[in-house]
C-alpha positions as CSV (number, residue, x, y, z in Angstrom):
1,X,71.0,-2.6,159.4
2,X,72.7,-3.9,162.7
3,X,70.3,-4.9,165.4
4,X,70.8,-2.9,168.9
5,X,71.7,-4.7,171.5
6,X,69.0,-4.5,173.5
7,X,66.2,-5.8,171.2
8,X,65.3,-9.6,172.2
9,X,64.0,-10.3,168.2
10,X,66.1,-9.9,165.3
11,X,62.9,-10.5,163.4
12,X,58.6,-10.5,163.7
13,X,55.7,-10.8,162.1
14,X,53.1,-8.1,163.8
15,X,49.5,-8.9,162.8
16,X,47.2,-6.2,162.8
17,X,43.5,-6.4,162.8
18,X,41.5,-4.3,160.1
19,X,39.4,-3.1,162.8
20,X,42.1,-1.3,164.8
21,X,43.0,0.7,161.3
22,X,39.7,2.0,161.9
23,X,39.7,3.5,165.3
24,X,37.3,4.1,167.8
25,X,34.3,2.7,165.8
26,X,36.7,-0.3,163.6
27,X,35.5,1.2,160.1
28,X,37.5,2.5,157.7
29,X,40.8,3.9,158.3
30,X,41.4,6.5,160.7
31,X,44.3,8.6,159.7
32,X,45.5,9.0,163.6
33,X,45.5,5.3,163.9
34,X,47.4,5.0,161.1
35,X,50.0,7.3,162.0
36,X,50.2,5.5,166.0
37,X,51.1,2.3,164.2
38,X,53.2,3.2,161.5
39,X,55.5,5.4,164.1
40,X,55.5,2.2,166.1
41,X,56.8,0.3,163.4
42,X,59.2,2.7,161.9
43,X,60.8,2.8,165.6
44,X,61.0,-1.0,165.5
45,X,62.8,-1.1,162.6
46,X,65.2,2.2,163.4
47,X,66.1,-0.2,166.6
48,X,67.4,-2.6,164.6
49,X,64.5,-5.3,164.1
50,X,63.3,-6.8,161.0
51,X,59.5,-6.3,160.5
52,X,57.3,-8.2,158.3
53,X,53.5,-7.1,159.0
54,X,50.3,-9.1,158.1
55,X,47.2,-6.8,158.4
56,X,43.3,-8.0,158.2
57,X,40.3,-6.4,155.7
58,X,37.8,-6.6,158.6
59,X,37.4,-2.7,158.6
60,X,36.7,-2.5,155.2
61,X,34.9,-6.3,154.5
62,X,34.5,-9.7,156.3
63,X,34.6,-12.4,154.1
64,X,32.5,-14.5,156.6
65,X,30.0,-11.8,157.9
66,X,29.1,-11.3,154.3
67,X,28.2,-14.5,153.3
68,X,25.8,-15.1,156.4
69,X,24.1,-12.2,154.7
70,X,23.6,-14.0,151.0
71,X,27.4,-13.2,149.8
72,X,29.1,-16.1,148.1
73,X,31.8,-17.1,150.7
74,X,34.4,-18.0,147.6
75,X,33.3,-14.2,146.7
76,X,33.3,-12.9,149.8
77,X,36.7,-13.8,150.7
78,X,37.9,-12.6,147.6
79,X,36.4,-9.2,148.4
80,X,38.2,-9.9,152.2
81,X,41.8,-10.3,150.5
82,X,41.9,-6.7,148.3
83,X,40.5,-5.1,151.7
84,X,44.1,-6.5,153.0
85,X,45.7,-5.0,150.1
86,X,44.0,-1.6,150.7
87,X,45.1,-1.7,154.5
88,X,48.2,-2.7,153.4
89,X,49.0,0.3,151.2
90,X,48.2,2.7,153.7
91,X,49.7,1.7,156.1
92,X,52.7,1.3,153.7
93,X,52.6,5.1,153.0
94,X,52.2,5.9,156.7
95,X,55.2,4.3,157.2
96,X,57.7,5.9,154.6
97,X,56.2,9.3,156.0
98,X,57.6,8.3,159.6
99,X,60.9,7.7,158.0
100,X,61.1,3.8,156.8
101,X,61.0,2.5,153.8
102,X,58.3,0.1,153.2
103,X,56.8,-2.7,150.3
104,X,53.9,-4.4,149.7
105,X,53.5,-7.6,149.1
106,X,50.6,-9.7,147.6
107,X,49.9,-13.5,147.5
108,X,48.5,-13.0,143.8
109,X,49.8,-11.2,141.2
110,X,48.8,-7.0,141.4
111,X,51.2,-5.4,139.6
112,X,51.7,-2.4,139.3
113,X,50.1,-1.9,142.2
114,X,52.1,-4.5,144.8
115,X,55.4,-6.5,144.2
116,X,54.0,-10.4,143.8
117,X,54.9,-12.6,147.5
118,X,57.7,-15.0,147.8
119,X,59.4,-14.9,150.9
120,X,62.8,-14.7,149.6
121,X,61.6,-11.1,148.2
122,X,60.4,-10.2,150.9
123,X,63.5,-11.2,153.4
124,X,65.4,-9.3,151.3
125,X,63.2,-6.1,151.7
126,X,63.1,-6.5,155.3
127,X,67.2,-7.3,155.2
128,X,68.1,-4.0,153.8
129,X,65.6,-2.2,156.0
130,X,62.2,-1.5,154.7
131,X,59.3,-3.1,156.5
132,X,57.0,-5.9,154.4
133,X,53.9,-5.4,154.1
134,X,52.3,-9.2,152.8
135,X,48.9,-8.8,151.8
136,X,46.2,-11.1,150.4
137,X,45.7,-13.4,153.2
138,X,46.8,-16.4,151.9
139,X,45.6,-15.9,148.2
140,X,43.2,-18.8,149.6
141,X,39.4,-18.7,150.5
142,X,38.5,-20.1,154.1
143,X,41.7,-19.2,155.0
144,X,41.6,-16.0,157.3
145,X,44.5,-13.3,157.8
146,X,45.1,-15.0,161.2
147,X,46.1,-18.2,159.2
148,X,48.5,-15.7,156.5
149,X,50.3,-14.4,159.5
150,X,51.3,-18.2,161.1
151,X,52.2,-19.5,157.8
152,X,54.3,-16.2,156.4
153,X,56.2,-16.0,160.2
154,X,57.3,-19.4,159.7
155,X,58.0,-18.8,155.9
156,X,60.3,-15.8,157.2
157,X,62.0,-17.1,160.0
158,X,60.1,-14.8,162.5
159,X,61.9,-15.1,165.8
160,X,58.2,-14.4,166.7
161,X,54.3,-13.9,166.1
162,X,52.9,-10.9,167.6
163,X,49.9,-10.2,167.4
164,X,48.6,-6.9,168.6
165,X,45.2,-6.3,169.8
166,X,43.2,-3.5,172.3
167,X,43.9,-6.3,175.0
168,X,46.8,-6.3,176.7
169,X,47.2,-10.3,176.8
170,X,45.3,-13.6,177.2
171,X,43.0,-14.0,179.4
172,X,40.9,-16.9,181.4
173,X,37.7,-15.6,180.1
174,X,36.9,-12.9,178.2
175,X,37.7,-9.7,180.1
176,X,35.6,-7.3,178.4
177,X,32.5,-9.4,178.8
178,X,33.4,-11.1,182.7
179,X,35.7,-8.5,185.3
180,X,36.8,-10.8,187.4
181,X,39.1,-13.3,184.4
182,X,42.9,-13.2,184.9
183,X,45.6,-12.4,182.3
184,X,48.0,-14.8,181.8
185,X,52.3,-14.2,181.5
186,X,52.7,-16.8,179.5
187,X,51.2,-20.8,178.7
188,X,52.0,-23.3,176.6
189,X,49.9,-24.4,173.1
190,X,48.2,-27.4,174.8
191,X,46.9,-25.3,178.1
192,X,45.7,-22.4,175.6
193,X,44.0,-25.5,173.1
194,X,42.7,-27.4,176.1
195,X,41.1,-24.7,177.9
196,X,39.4,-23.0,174.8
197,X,41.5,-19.9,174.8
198,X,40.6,-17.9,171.7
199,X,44.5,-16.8,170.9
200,X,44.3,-16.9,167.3
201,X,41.8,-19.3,164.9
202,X,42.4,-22.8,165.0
203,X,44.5,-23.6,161.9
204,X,47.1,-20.4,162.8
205,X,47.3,-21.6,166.0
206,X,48.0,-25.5,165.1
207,X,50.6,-23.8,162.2
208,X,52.5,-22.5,165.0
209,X,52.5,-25.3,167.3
210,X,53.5,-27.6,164.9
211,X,56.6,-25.4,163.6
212,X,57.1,-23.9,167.1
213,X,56.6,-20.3,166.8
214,X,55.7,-18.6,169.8
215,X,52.9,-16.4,170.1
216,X,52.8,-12.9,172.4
217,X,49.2,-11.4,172.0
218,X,49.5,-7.3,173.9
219,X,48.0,-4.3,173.4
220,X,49.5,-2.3,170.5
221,X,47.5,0.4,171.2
222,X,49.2,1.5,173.9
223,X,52.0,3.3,173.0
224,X,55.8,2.1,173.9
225,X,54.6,-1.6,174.0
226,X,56.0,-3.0,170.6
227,X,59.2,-1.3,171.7
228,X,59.1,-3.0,175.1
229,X,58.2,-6.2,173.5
230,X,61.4,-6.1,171.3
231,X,64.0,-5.3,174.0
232,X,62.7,-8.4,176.1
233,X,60.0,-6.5,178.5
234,X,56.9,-8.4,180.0
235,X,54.4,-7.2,177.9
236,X,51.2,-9.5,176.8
237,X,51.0,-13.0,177.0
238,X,53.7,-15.2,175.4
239,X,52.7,-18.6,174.7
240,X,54.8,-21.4,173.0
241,X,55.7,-25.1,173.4
């Protein structure tokens, strides 16, 4: 599939938290939310860019949360990893009904019920048009799904990381929480590390500075964004080197 000419990326990574599959109250999957995203995506791809999509388990199970409440955390992140996989299928199917093929990948063996990760399987989906879907985190516990997205963007050659949220950037402070903190256009690593920004967990965000892959954290729920994003628009907050 040629890319059109006015799309920035020739290939991403999105990464998707569990909770936005789950709507208005982040549980479970809300078919609507579902259908927003995978029309998104399918529209990406119809454009001409390469998608590869890492999406969390926090809708359905937290790893973490559970083992503050007695859960093993080997266990619990275990449990954490096949929520990914359920997300993952879903949002697989909601895809293909917008028009696009799609695959699922896992980081541990699940057949028949995924394709088993390596990334030259899953550049070759994404080269003949279907979107991957790489589930599993990293097949690693203590490793969150923030952590699977850095290393499988760099695995694939992502021209970027995006990482869509119900923000619509980086901010100095949390804006929910204090009205009067400022979005950023863009930062480097080092600004975002040295003043405590909360962009992504500390081990995705030190993947990606070390291997320089830019960041842009925006607001996927708002619709037209990821497509703005692709052709070059300011949308979010990009930060890299």
């Amino acid at each position: 599939m040629e890319i059109t000419e006015n799309m920035k990326y020739k290939r991403v990574l999105l990464k998707l938290s569990g909770e936005s599959l789950g709507g208005n109250e982040g549980r479970g999957i809300d078919e609507g939310m579902l259908a927003r995203y995978a029309a998104e995506v399918a529209q990406a791809v119809k454009n001409g860019v390469q998608v590869a999509i890492v999406v969390g388990g926090g809708n359905i199970f937290r790893g973490l949360s559970g083992a503050g409440k007695g859960f093993d955390r080997v266990g619990g992140d275990r449990m954490g990893m096949l929520a990914t996989v359920i997300n993952s299928l879903g949002l697989a199917m909601a895809i293909r009904s917008a028009g696009v093929d799609a695959e699922v990948f896992t980081s541990t063996p699940m057949k028949p019920i995924a394709e088993y990760y390596t990334r030259d399987n899953a550049v070759a989906a994404m080269e003949r048009g279907a979107v991957a879907l790489i589930a599993g985190g990293t097949g690693n516990p203590f490793f969150t799904t923030d952590s699977a997205a850095a290393l499988r963007a760099c695995e694939i050659g992502a021209g970027a990381l995006l990482k869509g949220t119900r923000v619509d950037g980086v901010y100095t402070a949390d804006p929910e929480k204090d009205p009067t903190a400022t979005r950023y256009d863009e930062l480097t690593f080092d600004k975002a590390l040295s003043d405590g920004l909360k962009v992504m967990d500390s081990t995705a965000f030190a993947l990606c500075k070390d291997n320089d892959m830019p960041i842009v954290v925006f607001d996927m729920n708002r619709e037209g964004n990821l497509q703005q994003l692709l052709a070059g628009g300011k949308v979010g907050t990009l930060v890299h080197k």
